[in-house]
C-alpha positions as CSV (number, residue, x, y, z in Angstrom):
1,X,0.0,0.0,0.0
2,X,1.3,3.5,-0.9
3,X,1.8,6.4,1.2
4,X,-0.5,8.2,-0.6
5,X,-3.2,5.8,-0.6
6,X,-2.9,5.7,3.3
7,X,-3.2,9.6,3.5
8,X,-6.2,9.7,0.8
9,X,-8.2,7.1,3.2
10,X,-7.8,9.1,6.4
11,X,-8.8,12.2,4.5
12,X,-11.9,10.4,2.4
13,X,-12.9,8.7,5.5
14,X,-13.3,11.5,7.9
15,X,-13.6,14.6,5.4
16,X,-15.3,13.1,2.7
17,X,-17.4,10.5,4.0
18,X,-19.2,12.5,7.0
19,X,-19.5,15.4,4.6
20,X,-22.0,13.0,2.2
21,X,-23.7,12.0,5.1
22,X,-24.3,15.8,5.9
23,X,-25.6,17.0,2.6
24,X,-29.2,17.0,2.1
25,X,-29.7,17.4,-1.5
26,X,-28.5,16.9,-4.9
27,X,-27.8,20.1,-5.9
28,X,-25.0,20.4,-2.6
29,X,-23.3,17.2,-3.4
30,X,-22.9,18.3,-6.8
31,X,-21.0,21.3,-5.8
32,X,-18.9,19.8,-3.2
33,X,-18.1,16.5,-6.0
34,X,-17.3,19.6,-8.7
35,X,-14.7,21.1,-6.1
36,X,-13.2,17.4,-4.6
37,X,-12.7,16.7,-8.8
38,X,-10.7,20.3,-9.3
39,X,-8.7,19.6,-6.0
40,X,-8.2,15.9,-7.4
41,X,-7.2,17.6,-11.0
42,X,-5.2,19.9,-9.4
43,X,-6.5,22.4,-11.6
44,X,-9.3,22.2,-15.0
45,X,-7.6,19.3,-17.6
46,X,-10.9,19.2,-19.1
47,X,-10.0,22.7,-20.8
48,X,-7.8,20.3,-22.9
49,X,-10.6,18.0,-24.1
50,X,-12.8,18.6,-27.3
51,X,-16.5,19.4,-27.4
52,X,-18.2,18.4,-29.5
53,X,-22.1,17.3,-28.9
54,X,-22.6,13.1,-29.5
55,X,-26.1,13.6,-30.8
56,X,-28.4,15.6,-28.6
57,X,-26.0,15.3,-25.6
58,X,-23.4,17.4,-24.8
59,X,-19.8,15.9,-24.5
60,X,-16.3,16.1,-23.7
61,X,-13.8,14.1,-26.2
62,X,-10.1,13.5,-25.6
63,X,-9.5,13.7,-29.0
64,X,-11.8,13.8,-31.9
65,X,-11.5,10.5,-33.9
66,X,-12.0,9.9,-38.0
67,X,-14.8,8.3,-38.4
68,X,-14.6,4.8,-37.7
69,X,-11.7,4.5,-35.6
70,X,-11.7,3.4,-32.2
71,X,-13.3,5.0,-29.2
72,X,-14.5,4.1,-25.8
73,X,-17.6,5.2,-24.5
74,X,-17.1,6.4,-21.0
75,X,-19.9,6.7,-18.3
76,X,-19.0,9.0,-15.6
77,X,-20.3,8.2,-12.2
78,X,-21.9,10.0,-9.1
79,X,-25.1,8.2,-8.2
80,X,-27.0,9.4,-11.0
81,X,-27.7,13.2,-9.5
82,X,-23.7,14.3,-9.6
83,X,-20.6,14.1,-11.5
84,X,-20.1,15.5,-14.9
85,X,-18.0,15.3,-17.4
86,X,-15.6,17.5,-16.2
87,X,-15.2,15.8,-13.2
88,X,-13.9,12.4,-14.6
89,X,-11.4,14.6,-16.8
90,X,-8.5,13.3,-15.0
91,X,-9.7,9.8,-15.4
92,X,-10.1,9.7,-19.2
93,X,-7.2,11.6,-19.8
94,X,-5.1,9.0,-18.5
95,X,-7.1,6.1,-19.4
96,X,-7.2,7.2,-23.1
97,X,-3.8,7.7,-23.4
98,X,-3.1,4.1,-22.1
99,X,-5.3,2.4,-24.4
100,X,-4.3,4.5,-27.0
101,X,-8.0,5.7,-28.5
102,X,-10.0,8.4,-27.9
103,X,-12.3,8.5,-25.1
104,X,-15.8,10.4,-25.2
105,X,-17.6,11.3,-22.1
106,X,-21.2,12.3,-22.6
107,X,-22.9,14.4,-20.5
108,X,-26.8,12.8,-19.5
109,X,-29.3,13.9,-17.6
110,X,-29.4,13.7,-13.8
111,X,-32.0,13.0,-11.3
112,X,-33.7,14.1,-9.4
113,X,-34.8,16.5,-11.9
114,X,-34.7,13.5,-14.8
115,X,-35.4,11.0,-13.0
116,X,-35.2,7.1,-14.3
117,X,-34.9,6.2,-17.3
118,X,-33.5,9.0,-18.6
119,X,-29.5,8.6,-18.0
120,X,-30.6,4.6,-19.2
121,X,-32.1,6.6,-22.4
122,X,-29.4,9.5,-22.7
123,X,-27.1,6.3,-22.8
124,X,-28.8,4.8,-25.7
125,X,-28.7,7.7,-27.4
126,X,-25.1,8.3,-27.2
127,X,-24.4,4.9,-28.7
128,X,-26.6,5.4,-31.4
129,X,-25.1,8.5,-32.4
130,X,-21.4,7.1,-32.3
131,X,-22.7,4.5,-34.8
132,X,-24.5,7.2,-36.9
133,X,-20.8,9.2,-37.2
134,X,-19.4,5.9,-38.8
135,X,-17.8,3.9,-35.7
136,X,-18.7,0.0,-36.1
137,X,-20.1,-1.6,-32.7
138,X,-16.3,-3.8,-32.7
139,X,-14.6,-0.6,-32.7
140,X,-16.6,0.7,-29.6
141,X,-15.6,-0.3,-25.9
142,X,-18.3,1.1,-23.1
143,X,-17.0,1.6,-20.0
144,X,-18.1,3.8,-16.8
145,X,-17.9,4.1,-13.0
146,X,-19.9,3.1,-10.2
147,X,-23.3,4.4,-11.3
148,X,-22.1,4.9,-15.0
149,X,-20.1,1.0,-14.9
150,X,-24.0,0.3,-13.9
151,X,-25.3,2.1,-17.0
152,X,-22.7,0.9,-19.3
153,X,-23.6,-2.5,-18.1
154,X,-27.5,-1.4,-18.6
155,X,-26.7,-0.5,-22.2
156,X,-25.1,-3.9,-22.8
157,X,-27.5,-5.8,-21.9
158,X,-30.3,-4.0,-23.6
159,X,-28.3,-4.6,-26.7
160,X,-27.7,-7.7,-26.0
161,X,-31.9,-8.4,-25.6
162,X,-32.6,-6.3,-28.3
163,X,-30.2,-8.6,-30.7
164,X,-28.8,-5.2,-31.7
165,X,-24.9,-5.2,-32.4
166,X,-22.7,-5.4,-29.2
167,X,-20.0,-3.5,-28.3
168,X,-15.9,-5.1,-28.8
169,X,-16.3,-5.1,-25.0
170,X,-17.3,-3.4,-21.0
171,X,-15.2,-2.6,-18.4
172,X,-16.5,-0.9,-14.6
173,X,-15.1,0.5,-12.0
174,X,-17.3,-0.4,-8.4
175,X,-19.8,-0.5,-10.8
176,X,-24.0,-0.3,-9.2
177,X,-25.9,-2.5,-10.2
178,X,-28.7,-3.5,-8.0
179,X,-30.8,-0.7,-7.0
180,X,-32.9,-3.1,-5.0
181,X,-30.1,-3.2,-2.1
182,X,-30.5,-6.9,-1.5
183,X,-26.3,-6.8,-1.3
184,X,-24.4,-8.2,1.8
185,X,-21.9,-6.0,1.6
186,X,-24.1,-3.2,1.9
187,X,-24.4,-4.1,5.6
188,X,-21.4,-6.0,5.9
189,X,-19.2,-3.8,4.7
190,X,-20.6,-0.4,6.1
191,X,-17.7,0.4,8.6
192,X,-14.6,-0.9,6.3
193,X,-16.1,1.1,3.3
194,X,-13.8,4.5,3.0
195,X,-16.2,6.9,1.0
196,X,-19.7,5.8,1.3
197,X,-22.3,6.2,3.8
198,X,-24.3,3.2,3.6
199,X,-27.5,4.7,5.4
200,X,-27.6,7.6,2.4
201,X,-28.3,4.8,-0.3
202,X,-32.1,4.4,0.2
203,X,-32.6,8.1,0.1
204,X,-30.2,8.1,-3.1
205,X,-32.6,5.4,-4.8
206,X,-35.5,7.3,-4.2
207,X,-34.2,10.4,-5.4
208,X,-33.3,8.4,-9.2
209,X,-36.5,6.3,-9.5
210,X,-39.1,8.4,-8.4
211,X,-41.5,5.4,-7.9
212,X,-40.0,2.9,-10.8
213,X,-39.3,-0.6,-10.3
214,X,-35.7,-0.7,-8.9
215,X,-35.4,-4.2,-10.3
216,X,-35.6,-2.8,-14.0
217,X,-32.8,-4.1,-15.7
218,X,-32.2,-0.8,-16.9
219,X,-31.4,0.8,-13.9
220,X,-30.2,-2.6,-12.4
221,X,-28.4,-4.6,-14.9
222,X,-27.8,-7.6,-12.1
223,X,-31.0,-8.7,-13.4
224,X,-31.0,-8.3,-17.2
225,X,-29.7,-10.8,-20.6
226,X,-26.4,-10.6,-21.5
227,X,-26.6,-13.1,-24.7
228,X,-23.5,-13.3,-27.2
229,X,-22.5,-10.5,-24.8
230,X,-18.4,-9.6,-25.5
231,X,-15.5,-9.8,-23.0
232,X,-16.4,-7.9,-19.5
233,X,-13.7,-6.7,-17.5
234,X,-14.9,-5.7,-13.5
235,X,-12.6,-3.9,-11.0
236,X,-14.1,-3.4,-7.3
237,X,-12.8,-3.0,-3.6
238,X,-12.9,-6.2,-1.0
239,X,-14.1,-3.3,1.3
240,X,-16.3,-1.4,-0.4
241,X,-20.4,-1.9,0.0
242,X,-20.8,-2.1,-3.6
243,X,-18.5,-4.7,-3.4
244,X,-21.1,-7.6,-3.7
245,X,-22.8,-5.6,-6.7
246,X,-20.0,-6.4,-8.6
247,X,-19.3,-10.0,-7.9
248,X,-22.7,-10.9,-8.3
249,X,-22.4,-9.2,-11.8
250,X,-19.9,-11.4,-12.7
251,X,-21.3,-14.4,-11.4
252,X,-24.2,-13.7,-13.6
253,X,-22.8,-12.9,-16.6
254,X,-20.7,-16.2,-16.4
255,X,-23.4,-18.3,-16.1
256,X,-25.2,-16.9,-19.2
257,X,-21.4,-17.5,-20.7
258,X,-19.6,-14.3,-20.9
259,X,-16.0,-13.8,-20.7
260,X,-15.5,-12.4,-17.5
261,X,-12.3,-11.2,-15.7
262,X,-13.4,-9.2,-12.1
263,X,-10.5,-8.0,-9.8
264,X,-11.2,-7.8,-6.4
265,X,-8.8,-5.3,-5.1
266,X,-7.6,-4.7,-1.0
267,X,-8.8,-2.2,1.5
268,X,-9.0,0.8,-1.3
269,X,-12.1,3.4,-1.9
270,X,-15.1,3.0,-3.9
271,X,-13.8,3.9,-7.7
272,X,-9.9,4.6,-6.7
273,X,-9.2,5.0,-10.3
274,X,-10.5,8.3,-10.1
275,X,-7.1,9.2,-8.8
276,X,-4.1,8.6,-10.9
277,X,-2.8,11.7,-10.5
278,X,-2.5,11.0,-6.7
279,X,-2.5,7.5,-6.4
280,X,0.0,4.6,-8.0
281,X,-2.6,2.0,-7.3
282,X,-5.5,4.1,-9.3
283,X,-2.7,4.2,-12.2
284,X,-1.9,0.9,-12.4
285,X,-5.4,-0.2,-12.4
286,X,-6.0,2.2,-15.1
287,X,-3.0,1.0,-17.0
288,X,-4.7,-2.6,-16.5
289,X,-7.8,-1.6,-18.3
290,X,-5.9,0.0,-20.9
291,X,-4.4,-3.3,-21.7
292,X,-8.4,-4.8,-21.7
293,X,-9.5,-2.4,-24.5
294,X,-6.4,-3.1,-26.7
295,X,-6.9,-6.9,-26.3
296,X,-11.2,-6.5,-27.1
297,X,-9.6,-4.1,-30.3
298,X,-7.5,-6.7,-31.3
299,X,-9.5,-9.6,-31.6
């Protein structure tokens, strides 16, 4: 364990963590995440990013790719009310340049103002329109964290259900995936887990669906199809609470015969790969996942 990574899980712990439990609406978490991100950037990388709108949706592009060349779809995280673009700048900067493609981060539409399904349809969108600019669904990796891993794992599997082309392959970071809460590591894990508060989660759910099923594989892809799905590639924390949501992902997908490869990492926070420019654990996952999109690219 790094020196940094034991000074980031004092300060996330007892700064970050009580400060989440304290908020009482979306609209103050979304400025405290929008400050964390620039004190994790150390400044505004995002400035260095293209935009350019993917369809309807606004977006942020590491680089702008010919038609048809590669590109990974990238679903930025937050529980579905925060997190931007912009915040996961540092992120896909440094993922993209490991796997060598450009990476686009679109921009949907948060609850509680848009409540379910709209990120799930925002998401649809934003595949369809890479497909209408000319990139093949084998040149096209999706990928997000925590509630985007969940909504990059939603689009798959309505793909997949649909028997509409599928992607050259997923990666997700702590991704959330059961919006039902029937985890054990939400309980289990509530005092080893760094940046959560596990109490908030049930307030957080009702703020996304608004009344919806919570067992809609749309918004919970634990319980969806992932026929013919391509390779899947799952990083999470042993200590985390969304721990289980991610191994019971990949025990699903592997029974319905997917290509699964989930890494259970140590005592690290909820989407440490936010961090790379701080952390040499976040890096070298990152670097790992790099490695995943060239291999699904190359097959």
């Amino acid at each position: 364990m790094s020196w940094q990574l034991k000074a980031l899980r004092v300060f996330l712990r007892l700064g970050v963590k009580r400060s989440l439990r304290r908020q009482r609406d979306s609209y103050s978490a979304r400025r405290a995440f929008a400050f964390g991100a620039w004190l994790n950037a150390r400044g505004r990388p995002w400035r260095e990013f293209h935009a350019e709108a993917l369809g309807a949706l606004p977006a942020l592009w590491t680089a702008c790719p010919e038609p048809g060349a590669p590109v990974v779809l990238y679903f930025h995280g937050g529980g579905y009310v925060t997190g931007s673009p912009r915040t996961h700048a540092p992120l896909a900067r440094y993922l993209a340049r490991r796997a060598g493609v450009a990476l686009c981060l679109p921009a949907y539409r948060l609850a509680p103002e848009h409540p379910f399904p709209a990120a799930f349809e925002d998401a649809c969108a934003a595949w369809h329109a890479l497909l209408a600019r000319g990139h093949a669904p084998e040149q096209i990796i999706l990928g997000g964290d925590s509630a985007g891993g969940g909504l990059a794992l939603a689009l798959l599997s309505h793909l997949c259900t649909t028997r509409a082309a599928r992607p050259a392959g997923v990666f997700a970071f702590s991704p959330f995936t059961d919006l039902t809460l029937s985890g054990a590591s939400l309980t289990g894990n509530a005092r080893s887990e760094i940046l959560l508060p596990a109490e908030r989660l049930e307030r957080l759910r009702a703020r996304i669906l608004q009344g919806a099923d919570p067992a809609d594989p749309r918004i919970s892809p634990l319980f969806g199809q992932f026929d013919d799905a391509p390779p899947v590639f799952l990083q999470a924390a042993r200590t985390e609470i969304l721990r289980d949501d991610t191994l019971r992902m990949a025990e699903r997908l592997r029974a319905q015969g997917v290509r699964v490869d989930c890494d259970i990492r140590g005592n690290l926070p909820h989407v440490w790969q936010f961090f790379p420019g701080w952390l040499p654990e976040a890096r070298e996952s990152l670097r790992q996942t790099g490695d995943f999109i060239r291999a699904c690219l190359s097959r």
